[in-house]
N, C-alpha and C positions, 0 to 999 in steps of 0.2 A: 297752437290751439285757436280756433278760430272766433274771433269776437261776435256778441249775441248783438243783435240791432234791438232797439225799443221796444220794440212789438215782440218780440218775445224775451226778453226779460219781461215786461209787463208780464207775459200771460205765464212764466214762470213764477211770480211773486205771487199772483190770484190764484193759481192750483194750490201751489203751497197751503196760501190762508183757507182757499177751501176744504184741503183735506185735512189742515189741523182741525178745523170747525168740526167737520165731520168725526173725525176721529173723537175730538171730544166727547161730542154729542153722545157718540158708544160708550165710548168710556166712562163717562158721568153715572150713570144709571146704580153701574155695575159699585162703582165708590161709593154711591152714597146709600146704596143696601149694606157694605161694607162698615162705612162708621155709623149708623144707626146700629147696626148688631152690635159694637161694642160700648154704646154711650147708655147713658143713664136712664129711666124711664121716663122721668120728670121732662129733662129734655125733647126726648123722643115725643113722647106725646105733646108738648108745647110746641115739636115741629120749631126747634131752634139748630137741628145739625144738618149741616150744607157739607161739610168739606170734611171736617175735622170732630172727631169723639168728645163727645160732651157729657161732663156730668153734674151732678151738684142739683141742690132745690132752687126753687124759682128765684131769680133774682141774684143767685149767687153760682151763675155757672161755671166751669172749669173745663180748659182742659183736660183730659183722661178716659178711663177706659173701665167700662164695666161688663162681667163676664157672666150675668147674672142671668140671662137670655142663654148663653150657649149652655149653662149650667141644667138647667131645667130642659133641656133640647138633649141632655146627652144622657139625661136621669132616667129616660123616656125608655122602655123597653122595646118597643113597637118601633121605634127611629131605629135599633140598631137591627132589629129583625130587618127592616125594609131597607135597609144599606145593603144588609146582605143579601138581600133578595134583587136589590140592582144590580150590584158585583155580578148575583148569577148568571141573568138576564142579558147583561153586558158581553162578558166570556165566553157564554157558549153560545148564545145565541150569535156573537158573531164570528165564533165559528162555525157553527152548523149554516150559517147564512155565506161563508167564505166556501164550506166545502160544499156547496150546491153553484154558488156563482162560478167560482172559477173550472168545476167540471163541464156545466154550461155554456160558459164561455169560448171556452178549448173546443169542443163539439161543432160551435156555433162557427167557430173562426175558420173549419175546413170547408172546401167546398168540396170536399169530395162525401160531404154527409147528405145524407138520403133522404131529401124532401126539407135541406136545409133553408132553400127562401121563405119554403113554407112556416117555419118553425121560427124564422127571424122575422118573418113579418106577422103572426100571433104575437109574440113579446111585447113587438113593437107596437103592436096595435094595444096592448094594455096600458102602455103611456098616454095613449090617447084617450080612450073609454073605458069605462070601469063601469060595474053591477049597480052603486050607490052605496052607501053607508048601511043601510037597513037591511036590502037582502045580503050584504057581506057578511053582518053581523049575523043575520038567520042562517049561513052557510056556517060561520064558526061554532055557534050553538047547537046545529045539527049533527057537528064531527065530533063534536063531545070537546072542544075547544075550551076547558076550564080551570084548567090547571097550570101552574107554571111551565112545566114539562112541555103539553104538547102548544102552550102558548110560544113561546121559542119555536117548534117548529111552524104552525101556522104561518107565524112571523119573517121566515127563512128565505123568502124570494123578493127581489128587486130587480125591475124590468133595466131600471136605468142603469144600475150599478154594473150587472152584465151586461150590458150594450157597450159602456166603458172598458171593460175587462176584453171583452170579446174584440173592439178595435187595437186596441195593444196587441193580443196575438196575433190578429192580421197582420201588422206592422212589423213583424220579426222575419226575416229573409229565408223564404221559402229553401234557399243552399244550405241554411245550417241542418233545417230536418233530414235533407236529402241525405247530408252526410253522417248525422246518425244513424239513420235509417242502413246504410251501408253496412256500419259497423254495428249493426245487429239490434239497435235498441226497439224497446216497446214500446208503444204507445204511453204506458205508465211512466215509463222509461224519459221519455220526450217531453212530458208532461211537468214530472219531477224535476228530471235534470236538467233541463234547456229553457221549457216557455217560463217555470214560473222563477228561477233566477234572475231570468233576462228581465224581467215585469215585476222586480221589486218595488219599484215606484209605484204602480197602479195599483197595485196590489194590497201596501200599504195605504194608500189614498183610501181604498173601498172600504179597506178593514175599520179604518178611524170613522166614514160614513156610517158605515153601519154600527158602531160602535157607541157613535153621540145619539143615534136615533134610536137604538136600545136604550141606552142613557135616561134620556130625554124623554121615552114615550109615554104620553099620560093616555092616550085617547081610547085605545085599545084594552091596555093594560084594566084601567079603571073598567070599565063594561064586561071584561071577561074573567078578572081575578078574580077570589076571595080575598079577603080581608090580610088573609094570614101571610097572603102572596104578593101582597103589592109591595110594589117597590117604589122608592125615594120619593119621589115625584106626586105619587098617587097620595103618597103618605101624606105630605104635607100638604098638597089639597082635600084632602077628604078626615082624613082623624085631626092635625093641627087644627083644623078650622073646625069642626065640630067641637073639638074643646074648647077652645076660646069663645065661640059664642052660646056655648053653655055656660060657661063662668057669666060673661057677658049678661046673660038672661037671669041667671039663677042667685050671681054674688058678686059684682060688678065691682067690688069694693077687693076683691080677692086680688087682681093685680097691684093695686096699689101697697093691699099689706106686704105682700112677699115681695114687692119690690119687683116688677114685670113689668113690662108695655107689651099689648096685644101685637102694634107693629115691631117692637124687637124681636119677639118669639117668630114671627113669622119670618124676618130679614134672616136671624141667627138658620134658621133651617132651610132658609136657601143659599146662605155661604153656603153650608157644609156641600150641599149638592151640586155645585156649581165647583167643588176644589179637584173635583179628582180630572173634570176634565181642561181646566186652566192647567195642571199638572202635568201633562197630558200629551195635550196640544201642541206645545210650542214647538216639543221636542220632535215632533212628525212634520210637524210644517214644512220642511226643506223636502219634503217626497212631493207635497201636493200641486206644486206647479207646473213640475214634469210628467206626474199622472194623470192629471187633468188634461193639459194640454194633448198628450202622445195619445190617449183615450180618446179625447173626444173627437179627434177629426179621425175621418177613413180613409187613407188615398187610394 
């Protein structure tokens, strides 16, 4: 093995510390939403928990754990309706957004399709410019875009995601079609049984993309749903916080009776939102550097 000279062991030991630092720094945030959701409210609002779940009145803190945030967060009818309504959102939406990309894709990957530069250079040009926020929205409003239903389809296309999908098929050896193609298969055929086994990895990669951004989407969701339809996200910014600073305004005194902190209630309902995709994740991770990578270049 071959010995490091000074100068890089140095710059070995400085990466390191830098990317613990950094690592931290992500991680921090995430923790201490974490033991605030389970610490006491006296705490919480004293702004006494850093690391570790705090309970007890002033002066006499402890460690421990109080569930008294998630309790009130789970009593909530509206929290599980709009769970459900992410789950929805999530599932099919990125399915219907999986069965448009990767038929897309596959199309986009032949060259023998017909007025195909044409059609990869519009995609590509929507990475680059876009309508604006306003008349997007005056376009979804005119399609009658309101409901969860056709909100999912609306939703359904991503330039980039297919440009990803679409260099992976490039990438697979024009010999293997040939020799389907011999032994009789179809295009369905080629599709199914050839490109998209082969583009496990990307495929999964785009899935979990579109997946966290279904997840995760407040911007949209909030401006085109009703009420009844918002999901997770939406929820906790828009009814969470209209309750609380209606107590706020109206009975200020109301957390403190039942034993609440306005920031635990808020922390507690963003664990919850935040668990399905830590659960999630880890387990895809091993697809995403080989889809990323085999995606994103063209050769």
């Amino acid at each position: 093995m071959k010995r490091l000279d000074r100068t890089e062991i140095i710059f070995k030991i400085l990466s390191y510390v830098i990317l613990t630092i950094f690592a931290l720094a992500c991680l921090y945030p995430l923790i201490y939403i974490l033991v605030n959701s389970f610490s006491g409210y006296v705490q919480v609002d004293a702004g006494n928990v850093y690391i570790i779940p705090m309970t007890g009145k002033t002066g006499k803190a402890h460690v421990g754990l109080d569930f008294k945030s998630y309790e009130w967060i789970f009593e909530q009818e509206e929290f599980w309706v709009s769970y459900c309504n992410s789950f929805f959102i999530t599932m099919y939406g990125t399915l219907v957004s999986m069965l448009v990309g990767i038929c897309g894709a596959y199309a986009l990957s032949k060259k023998r399709l017909l007025f195909g530069r044409g059609f990869n250079f519009m995609i590509v040009l929507t990475m680059w410019f876009n309508a604006g926020m306003i008349p997007t929205l005056n376009n979804f409003l005119l399609f009658g875009v309101d409901n969860i239903y056709w909100f999912i389809i609306a939703l359904g296309f991503n330039a980039f995601n297919i440009i990803l999908l679409r260099n992976y098929f490039s990438s697979i050896p024009a010999e293997i079609e040939e020799a389907a193609r011999i032994d009789g298969a179809t295009e369905f055929q080629l599709l199914t049984k050839i490109y998209i086994p082969m583009s496990k990895a990307s495929i999964v990669t785009v899935a979990m993309f579109y997946a966290v951004s279904r997840w995760n989407g407040y911007l949209w969701a909030s401006m085109l749903l009703q009420k009844t339809d918002y999901p997770l996200v939406v929820y906790i910014r828009v009814s969470i916080e209209k309750t609380i600073n209606y107590y706020m305004e109206t009975d200020s005194n109301w957390f403190t009776q039942n034993g609440y902190s306005q920031y635990g209630l808020r922390y507690a309902a963003l664990v919850c939102s935040i668990v399905p995709i830590i659960v999630v994740y880890p387990r895809l991770q091993k697809y995403f550097a080989a889809g990323v990578n085999v995606g994103g270049v063209k050769e």
